[in-house]
Legacy VTK file of the C-alpha trace (Angstrom):
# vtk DataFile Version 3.0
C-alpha trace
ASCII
DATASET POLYDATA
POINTS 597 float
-31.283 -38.833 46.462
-28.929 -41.073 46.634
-27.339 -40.915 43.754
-27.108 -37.092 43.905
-25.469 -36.776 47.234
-22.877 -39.117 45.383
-22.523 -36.745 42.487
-21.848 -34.274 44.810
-19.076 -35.875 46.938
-17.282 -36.635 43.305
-17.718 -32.954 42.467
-16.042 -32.355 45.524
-13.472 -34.732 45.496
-12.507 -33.360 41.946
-12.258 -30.273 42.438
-10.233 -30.214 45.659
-7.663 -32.851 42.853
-7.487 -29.657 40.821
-6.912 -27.468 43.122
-4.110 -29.658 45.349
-3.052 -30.008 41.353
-3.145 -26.539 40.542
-1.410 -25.801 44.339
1.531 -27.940 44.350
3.989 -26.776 41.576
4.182 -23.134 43.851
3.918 -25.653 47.065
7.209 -27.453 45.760
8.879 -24.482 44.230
11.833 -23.321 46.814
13.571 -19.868 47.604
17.521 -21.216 47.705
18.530 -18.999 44.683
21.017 -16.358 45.444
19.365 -14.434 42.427
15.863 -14.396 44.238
15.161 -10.190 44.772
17.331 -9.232 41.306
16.214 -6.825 39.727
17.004 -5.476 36.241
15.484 -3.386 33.227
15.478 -5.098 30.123
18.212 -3.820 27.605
16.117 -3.310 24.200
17.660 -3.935 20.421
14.769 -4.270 18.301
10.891 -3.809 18.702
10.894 -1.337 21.040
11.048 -3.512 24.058
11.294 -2.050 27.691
10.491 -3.800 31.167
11.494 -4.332 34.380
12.818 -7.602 35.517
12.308 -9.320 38.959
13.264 -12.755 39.994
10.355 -14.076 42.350
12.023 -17.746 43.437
13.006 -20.565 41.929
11.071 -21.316 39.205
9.465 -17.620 38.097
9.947 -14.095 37.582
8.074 -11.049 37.482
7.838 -8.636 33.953
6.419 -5.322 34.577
5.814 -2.077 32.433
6.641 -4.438 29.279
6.136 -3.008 25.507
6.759 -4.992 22.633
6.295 -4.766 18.854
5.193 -8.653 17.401
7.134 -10.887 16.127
6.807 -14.141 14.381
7.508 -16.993 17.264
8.776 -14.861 20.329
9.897 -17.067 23.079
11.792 -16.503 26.808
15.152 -17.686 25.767
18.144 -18.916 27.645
21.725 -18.656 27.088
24.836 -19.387 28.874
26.621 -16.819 27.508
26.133 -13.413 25.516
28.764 -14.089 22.715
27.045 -14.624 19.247
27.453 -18.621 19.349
26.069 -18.864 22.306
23.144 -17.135 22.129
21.849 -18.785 18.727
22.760 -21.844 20.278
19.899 -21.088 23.310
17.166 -22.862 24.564
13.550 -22.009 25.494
13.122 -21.922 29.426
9.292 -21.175 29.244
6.301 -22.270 27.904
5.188 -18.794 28.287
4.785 -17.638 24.653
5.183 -13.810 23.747
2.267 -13.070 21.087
1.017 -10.019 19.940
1.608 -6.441 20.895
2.433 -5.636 24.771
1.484 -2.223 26.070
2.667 -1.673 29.736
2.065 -5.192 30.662
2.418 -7.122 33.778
2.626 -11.023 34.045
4.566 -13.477 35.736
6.508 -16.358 33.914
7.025 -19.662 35.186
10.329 -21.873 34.265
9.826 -24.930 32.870
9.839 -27.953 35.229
13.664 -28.606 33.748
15.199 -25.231 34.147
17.040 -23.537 36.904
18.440 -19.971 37.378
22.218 -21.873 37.682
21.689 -22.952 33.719
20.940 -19.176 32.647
23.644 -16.534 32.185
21.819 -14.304 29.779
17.529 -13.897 30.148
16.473 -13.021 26.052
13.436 -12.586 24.496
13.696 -14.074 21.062
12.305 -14.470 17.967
12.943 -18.147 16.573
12.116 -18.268 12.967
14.610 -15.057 12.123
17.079 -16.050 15.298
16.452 -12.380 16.488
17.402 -10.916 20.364
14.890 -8.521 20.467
16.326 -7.626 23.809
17.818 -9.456 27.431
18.705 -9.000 31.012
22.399 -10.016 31.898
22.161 -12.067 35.595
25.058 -12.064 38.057
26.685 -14.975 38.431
25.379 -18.051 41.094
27.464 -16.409 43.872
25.568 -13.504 43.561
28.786 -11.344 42.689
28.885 -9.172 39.781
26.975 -8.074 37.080
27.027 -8.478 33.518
28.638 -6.157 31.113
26.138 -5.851 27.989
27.507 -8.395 25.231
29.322 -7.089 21.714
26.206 -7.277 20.316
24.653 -4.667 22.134
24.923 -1.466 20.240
25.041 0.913 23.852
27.745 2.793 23.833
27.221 2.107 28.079
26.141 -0.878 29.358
23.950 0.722 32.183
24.583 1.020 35.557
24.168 -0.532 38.681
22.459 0.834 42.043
22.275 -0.744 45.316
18.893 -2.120 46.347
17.046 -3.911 48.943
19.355 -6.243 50.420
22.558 -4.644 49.216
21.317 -6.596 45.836
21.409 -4.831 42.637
19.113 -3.566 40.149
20.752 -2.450 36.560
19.190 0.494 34.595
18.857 0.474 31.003
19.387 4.019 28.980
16.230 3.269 27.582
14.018 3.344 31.072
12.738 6.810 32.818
10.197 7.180 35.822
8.408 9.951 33.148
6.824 9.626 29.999
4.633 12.269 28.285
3.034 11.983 24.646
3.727 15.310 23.163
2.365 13.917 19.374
1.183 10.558 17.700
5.033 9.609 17.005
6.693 11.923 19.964
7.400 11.096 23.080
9.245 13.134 25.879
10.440 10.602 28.988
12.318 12.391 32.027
13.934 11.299 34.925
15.220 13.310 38.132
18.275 13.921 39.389
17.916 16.358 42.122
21.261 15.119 44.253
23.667 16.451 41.127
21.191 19.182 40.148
20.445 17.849 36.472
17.341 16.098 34.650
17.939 13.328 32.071
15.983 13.587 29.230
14.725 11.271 26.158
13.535 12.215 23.370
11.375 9.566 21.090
9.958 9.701 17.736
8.925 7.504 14.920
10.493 9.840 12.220
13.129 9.749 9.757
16.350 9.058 9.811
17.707 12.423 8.705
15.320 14.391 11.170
16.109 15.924 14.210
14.455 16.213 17.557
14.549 19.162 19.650
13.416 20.113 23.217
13.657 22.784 25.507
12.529 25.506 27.823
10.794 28.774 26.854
12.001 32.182 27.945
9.306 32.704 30.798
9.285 36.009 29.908
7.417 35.937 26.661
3.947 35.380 26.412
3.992 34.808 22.397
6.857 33.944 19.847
7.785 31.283 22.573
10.736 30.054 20.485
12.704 33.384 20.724
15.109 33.352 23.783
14.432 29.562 24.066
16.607 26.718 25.385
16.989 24.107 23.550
18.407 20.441 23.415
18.859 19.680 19.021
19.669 15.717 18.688
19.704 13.382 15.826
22.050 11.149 13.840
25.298 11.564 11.559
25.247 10.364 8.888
27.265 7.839 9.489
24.358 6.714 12.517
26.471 8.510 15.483
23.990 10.274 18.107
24.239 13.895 19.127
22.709 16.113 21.411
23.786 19.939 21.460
22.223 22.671 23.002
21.001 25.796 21.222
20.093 29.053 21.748
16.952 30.597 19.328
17.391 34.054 18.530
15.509 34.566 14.910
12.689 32.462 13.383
15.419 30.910 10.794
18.492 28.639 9.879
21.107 29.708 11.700
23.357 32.046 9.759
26.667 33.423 10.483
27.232 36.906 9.565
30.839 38.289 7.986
31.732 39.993 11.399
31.245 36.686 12.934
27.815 37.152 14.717
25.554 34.349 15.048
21.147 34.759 14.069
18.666 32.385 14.480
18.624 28.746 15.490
22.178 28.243 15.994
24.348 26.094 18.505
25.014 27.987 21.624
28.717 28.016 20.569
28.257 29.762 17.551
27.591 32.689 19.418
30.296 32.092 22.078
33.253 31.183 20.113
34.506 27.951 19.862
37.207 28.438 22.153
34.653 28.459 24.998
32.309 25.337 23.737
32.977 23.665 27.254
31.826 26.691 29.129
28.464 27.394 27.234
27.741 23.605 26.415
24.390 22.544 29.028
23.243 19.320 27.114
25.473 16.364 27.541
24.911 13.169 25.644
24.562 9.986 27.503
22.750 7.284 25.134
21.521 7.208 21.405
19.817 4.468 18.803
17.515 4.144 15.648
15.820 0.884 15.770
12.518 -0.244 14.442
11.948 3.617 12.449
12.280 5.067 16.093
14.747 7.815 17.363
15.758 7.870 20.637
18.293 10.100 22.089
18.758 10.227 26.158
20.853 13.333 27.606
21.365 15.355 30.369
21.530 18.684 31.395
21.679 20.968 34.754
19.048 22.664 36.491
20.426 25.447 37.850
24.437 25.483 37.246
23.862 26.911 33.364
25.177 29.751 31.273
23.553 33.006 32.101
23.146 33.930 28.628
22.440 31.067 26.155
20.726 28.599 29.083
17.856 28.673 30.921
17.354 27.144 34.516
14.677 25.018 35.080
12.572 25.268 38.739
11.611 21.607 39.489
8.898 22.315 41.283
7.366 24.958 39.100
4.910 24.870 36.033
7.183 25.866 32.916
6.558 26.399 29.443
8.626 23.886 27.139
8.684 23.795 23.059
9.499 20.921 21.163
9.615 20.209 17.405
10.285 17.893 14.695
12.104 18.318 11.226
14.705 18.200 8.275
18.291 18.513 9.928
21.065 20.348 7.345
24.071 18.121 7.598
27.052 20.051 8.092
29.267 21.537 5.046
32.140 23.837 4.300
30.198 26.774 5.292
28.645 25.516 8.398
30.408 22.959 10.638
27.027 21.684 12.804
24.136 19.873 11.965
21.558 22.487 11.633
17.396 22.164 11.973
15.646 23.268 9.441
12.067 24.393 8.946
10.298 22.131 11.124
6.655 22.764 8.908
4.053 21.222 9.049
1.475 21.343 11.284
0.800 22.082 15.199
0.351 19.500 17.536
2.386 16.998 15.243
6.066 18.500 14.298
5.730 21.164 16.502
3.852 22.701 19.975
4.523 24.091 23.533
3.074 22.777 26.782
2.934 23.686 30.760
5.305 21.345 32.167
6.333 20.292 36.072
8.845 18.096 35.470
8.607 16.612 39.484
5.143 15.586 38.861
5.123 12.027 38.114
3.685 11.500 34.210
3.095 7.919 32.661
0.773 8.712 29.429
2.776 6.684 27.576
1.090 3.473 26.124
2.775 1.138 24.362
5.390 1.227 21.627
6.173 3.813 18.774
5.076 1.999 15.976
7.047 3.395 13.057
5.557 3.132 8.957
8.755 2.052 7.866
10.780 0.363 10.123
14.076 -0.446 8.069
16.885 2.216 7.411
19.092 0.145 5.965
21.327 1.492 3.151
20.038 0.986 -0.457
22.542 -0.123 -2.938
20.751 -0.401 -6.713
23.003 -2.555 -8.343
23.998 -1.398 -12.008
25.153 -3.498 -15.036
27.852 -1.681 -15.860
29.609 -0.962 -12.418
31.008 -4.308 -9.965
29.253 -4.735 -6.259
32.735 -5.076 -4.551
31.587 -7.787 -1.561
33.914 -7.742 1.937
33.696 -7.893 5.223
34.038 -5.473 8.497
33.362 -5.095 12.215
29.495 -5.232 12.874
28.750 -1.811 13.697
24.932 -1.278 12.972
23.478 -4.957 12.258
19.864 -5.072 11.866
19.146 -8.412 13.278
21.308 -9.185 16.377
22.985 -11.235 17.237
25.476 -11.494 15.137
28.834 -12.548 13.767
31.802 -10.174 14.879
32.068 -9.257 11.399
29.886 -8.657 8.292
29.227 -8.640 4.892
29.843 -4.888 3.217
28.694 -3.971 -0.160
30.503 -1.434 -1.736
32.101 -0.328 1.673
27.957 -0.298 3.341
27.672 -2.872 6.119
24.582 -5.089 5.244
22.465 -2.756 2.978
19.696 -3.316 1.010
20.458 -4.189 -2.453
18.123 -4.021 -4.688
18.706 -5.762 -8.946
16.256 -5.816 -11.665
15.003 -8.741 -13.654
16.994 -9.057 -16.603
19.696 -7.184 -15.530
22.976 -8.891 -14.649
24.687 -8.349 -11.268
28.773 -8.713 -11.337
30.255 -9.015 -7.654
33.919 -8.759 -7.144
33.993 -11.142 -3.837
36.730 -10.149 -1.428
35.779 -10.952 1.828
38.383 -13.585 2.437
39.250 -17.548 2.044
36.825 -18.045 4.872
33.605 -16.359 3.504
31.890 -18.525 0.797
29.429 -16.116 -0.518
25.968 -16.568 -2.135
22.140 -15.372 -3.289
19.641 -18.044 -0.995
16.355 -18.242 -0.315
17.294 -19.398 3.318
16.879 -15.336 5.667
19.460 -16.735 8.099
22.527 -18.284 5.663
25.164 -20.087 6.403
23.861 -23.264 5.436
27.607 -25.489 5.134
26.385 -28.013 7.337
23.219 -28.428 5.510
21.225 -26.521 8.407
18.260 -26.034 6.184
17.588 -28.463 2.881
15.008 -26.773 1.489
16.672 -23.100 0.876
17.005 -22.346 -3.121
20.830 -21.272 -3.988
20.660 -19.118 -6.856
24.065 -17.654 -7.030
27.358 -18.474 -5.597
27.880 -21.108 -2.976
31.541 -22.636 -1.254
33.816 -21.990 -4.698
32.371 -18.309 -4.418
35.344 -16.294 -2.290
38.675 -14.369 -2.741
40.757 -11.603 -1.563
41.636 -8.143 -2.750
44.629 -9.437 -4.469
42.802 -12.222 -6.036
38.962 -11.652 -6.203
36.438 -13.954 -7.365
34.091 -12.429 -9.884
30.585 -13.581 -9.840
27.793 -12.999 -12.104
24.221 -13.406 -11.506
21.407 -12.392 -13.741
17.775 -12.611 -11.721
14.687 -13.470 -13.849
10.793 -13.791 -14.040
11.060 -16.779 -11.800
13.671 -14.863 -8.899
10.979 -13.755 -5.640
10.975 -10.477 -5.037
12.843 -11.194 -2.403
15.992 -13.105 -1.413
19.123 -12.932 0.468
22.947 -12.500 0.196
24.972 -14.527 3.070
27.726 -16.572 3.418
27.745 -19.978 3.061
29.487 -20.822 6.353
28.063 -18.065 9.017
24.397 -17.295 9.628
23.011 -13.992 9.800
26.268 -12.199 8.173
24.364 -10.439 5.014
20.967 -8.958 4.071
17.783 -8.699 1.853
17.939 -8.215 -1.624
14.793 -6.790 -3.096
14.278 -7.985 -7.434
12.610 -5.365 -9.166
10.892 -5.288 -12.442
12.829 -2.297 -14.517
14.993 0.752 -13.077
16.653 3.788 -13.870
19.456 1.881 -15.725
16.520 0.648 -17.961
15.393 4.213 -18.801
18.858 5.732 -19.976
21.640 4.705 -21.802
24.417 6.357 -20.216
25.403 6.423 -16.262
28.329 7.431 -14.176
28.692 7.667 -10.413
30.136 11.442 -9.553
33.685 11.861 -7.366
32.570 11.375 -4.128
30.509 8.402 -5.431
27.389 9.279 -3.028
25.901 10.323 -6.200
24.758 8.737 -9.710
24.296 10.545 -12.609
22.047 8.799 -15.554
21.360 10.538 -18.910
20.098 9.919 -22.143
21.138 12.851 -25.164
18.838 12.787 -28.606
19.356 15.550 -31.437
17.175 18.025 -29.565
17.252 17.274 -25.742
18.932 15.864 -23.143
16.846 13.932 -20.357
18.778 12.874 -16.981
18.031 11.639 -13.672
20.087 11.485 -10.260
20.037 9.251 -7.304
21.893 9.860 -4.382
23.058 7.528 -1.460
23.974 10.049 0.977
21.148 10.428 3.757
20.192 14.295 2.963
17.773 16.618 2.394
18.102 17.899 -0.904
20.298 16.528 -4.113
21.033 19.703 -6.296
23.246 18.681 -9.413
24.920 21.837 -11.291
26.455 22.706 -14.574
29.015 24.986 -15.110
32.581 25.992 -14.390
31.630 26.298 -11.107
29.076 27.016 -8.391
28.788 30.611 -9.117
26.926 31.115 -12.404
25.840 27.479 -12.657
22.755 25.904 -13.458
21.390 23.893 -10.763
18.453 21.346 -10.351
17.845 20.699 -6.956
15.159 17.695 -5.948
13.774 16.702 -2.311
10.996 14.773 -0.735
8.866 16.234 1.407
9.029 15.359 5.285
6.547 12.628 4.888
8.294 11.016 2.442
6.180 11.119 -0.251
6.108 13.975 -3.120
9.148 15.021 -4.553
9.705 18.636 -5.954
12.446 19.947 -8.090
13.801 23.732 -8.539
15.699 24.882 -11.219
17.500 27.903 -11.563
21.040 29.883 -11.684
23.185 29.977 -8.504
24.103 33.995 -8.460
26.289 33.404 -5.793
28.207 31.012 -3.452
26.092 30.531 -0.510
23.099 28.105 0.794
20.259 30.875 0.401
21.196 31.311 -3.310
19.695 28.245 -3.838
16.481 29.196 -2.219
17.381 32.624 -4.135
17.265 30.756 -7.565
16.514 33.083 -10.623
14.005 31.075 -12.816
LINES 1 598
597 0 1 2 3 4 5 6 7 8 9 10 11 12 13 14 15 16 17 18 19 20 21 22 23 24 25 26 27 28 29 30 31 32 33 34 35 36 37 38 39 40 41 42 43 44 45 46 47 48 49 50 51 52 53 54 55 56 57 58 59 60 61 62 63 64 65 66 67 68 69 70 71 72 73 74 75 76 77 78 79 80 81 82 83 84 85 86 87 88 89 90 91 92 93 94 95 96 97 98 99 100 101 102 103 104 105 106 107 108 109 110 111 112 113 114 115 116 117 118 119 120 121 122 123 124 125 126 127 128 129 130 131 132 133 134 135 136 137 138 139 140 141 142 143 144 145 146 147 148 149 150 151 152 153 154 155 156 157 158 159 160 161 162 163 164 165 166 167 168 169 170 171 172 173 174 175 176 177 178 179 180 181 182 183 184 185 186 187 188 189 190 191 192 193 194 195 196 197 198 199 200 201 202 203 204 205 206 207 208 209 210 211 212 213 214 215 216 217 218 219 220 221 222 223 224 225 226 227 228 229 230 231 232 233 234 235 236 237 238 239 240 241 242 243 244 245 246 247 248 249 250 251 252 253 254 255 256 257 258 259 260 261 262 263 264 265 266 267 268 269 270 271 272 273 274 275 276 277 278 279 280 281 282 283 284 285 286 287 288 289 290 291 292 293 294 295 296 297 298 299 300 301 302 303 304 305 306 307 308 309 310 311 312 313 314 315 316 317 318 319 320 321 322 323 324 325 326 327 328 329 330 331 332 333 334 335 336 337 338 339 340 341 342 343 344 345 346 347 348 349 350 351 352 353 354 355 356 357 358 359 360 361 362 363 364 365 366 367 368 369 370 371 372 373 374 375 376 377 378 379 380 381 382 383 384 385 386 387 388 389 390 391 392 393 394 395 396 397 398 399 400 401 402 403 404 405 406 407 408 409 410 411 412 413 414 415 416 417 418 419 420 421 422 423 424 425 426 427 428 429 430 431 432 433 434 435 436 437 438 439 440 441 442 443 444 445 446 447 448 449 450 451 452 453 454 455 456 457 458 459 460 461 462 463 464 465 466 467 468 469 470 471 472 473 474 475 476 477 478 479 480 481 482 483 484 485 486 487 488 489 490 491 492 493 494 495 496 497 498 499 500 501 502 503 504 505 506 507 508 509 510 511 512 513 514 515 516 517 518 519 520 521 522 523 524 525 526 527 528 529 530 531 532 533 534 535 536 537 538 539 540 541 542 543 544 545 546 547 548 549 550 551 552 553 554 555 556 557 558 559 560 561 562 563 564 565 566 567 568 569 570 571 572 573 574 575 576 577 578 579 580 581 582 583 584 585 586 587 588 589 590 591 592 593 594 595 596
């Protein structure tokens, strides 16, 4: 009996050890910081990361409503800075490790024993292996004064904003955060947030869709009862193609492409300043662009328009309070040409429910169906270079404007005037680069993802091309040959030998269009390369374009009229080509739907 009752007084004892234990890390944590109470939503750059940020005390925050694609090794990361250098050169702050895939997630984080809010300037979460922000929260200052501006590498065109909070502290809004989100289809997502005190609603619109799609959303005329699209309000937004955002706002007056007739008339899908003149675009224009990126496969445009202060023809005001009917849809966009100066939707297709549909919406009911990330197929949209035999990679450098991996250098490599694309070689095929990125930029083909590997960063990385003798100027290039082979990996890298993360992927492929023809040339506006092989009794060719579009149509003849076209596209999933042929009876865009076979 003893000998129990003493079992039990140890159990005790223990357990009240691991609890005083347990207890005394919050017992000894203090509340001194001025940044106890700051608030912030996380900026995102990759992996479709959003949260909101609190600091608790001294040694913890608070992450709420947190999404996150997975990484490799994701870790809390400090930084004293948000400049490039800085930022690489960060350090972990807690043992809190980021695995997985977060969907609306709430935790708290505890600092390591070490750290202290005075030693962190810029909050990341990072990715260690590939040196990757995959997105941060800027912190005032330790006076409490200010807050940060987003740093360069931050592809915002705004920074977010500020707005007082409790305290007179502040909490800063990311472009990428709403109080709404509703799933309209498995890869599109409508978010919403109100602004009653200015009389306009921001919107964002969300997909996981191609790069050359569009997204469109708007209110039906509550008149009709069927054929909700006619008289509809609509918000069209996408990319350029040269990865600018737009929003513009439409007016739907015929099922079709917008046409514009010769007296100047406007039918069909058409901008609402098509039908106005565009001498009045300010006085028509409802949809106002405030925010726009394609990261991880995903489109996301935020804008805003007003409620009630709208055009009495070509808008439609929106009750808050009331149940409306809104259509939304997915599709190819036209980019603009000669003929027509806007980027134009096309056909949406496909079916109900998933590139198109309509819904009852109140847009002050409060709506969170939204969870998780958009987790796009293909999550790269690099550009593609294919190098040729015949025809030099000219290698320089420019301002980072679209860098896959932040953070990075100020400026980066460009291949054949394309910041960082893809480039993809063929075994057996030799690849000629006419380097002229400067004195300063050593250039070469490693196994090493990151680069810049002068001070011998990592030992192990295989050099197969290039290295410190490789770099020149325009005046005085450095030509460089390299020729990859059955032992190259299907996959290396281009960088430079004395800057991490400046360059990209290069995919090695087994054979290639300059394998099946004996003759190539890359047309005037060289977006486009023509291949072609001529025997005694046929003549077989092929085209590949660079130029983000939806069709590539290549003609022969003395000119468009009367020529014989072939036009190829893929279809909106990306998958099975078709080509047309046929003789273009007349100069304009329905001829080629018009094609006499």
């Amino acid at each position: 009996m003893c000998n129990y009752e003493t079992l039990l007084l140890f159990a005790f004892l223990f357990n009240l050890f691991i609890f005083l234990s347990c207890a005394d890390p919050a017992h000894e944590c203090s509340n001194k910081s001025s940044l106890i109470g700051f608030e912030s939503e996380v900026t995102m750059l990759q992996h479709q990361l959003r949260g909101r940020f609190t600091v608790i005390d001294d040694c913890s925050f608070r992450v709420s409503g947190f999404d996150m694609l997975p990484g490799s090794d994701v870790h809390w990361w400090g930084a004293v800075a948000s400049d490039f250098a800085n930022l690489t050169g960060g350090f972990i702050i807690s043992e809190h490790k980021l695995n997985g895939t977060y969907k609306n997630a709430s935790f708290t984080v505890p600092l390591m024993k070490n750290i202290t809010w005075d030693r962190i300037r810029v909050l990341s979460v990072w990715d260690k292996p590939t040196a990757s922000d995959f997105g941060h929260i800027l912190l005032p200052n330790s006076s409490g004064s200010g807050i940060g501006q987003s740093p360069d590498s931050a592809p915002s065109p705004s920074s977010g904003e500020a707005v007082s909070g409790k305290e007179n502290r502040s909490r800063v809004l990311a472009p990428t955060m709403f109080e709404n989100c509703m799933v309209l289809s498995e890869k599109y997502r409508l978010r919403w947030t109100l602004n009653l005190e200015d009389d306009s609603i921001d919107i964002g619109l969300e997909a996981a869709t191609a790069f050359q799609n569009y997204l469109a959303f708007g209110w039906a005329n509550p008149n009709s009862s069927f054929e909700l699209m006619l008289g509809a309000d609509v918000a069209v937004t996408g990319f350029t193609e040269e990865g600018l955002p737009f929003a513009d706002d439409f007016y739907i007056t015929k099922y079709s492409e917008c046409i514009v007739k010769n007296n100047g008339s406007a039918l069909g899908v058409c901008p609402d300043v098509l039908y106005q003149g565009s001498n009045q675009a300010s006085s028509v224009n409802n949809t106002k662009l405030i925010y726009g990126h394609r990261k991880d496969g995903v489109s996301f445009i935020r804008y805003r328009r007003s409620l009630n202060s709208v055009h009495e023809k070509y808008d439609l005001p929106v009750n808050h309070t009331e149940n409306m009917t809104v259509i939304w849809a997915l599709g190819l966009i036209r980019p603009p040409d000669s003929i027509r100066p806007y980027y134009l939707p096309q056909n949406h297709g496909g079916l109900e429910s998933e590139t198109f549909g309509h819904l009852v919406l109140n847009v002050s009911e409060h709506v969170d169906d939204c969870l998780g990330p958009l987790d796009a197929e293909d999550k790269e949209d690099q550009d593609l270079i294919i190098a040729d035999a015949k025809v030099p990679l000219v290698v320089t450098t420019a301002p980072a404007l679209h860098y896959l991996n932040p953070p990075n250098p100020s400026k980066v490599l460009y291949i054949n005037k394309k910041e960082a694309p893809v480039l993809r070689v063929e075994r057996g095929v030799p690849v000629k680069f006419s380097v002229q990125a400067g004195h300063d930029v050593a250039f070469y083909i490693t196994s090493d993802f990151l680069g810049g590997n002068a001070t011998l960063r990592n030992k192990t990385e295989t050099i197969y091309a290039g290295g410190p003798e490789a770099h020149g100027v325009l005046a005085s290039p450095m030509e460089l040959v390299w020729a990859p082979d059955r032992n190259t990996p299907d996959q290396v890298y281009y960088q430079s030998v004395y800057e991490q993360k400046m360059g990209w992927r290069v995919e090695v492929v087994d054979g290639g269009l300059s394998d099946m023809y004996n003759n190539s040339v890359v047309l005037d506006d060289q977006q486009v390369k023509f291949f072609w092989t001529l025997s005694e009794d046929s003549l077989s060719i092929a085209a590949r374009g660079e130029k983000k579009s939806g069709y590539l149509a290549i003609g022969f003849g003395n000119g468009m009229v009367n020529s014989y076209a072939y036009v190829g596209w893929i279809d909106s999933n990306g998958t099975d080509g078709s080509v047309h042929t046929g003789l273009m009876d007349k100069m304009h865009p329905r001829s080629i739907q018009q094609m006499k076979i």
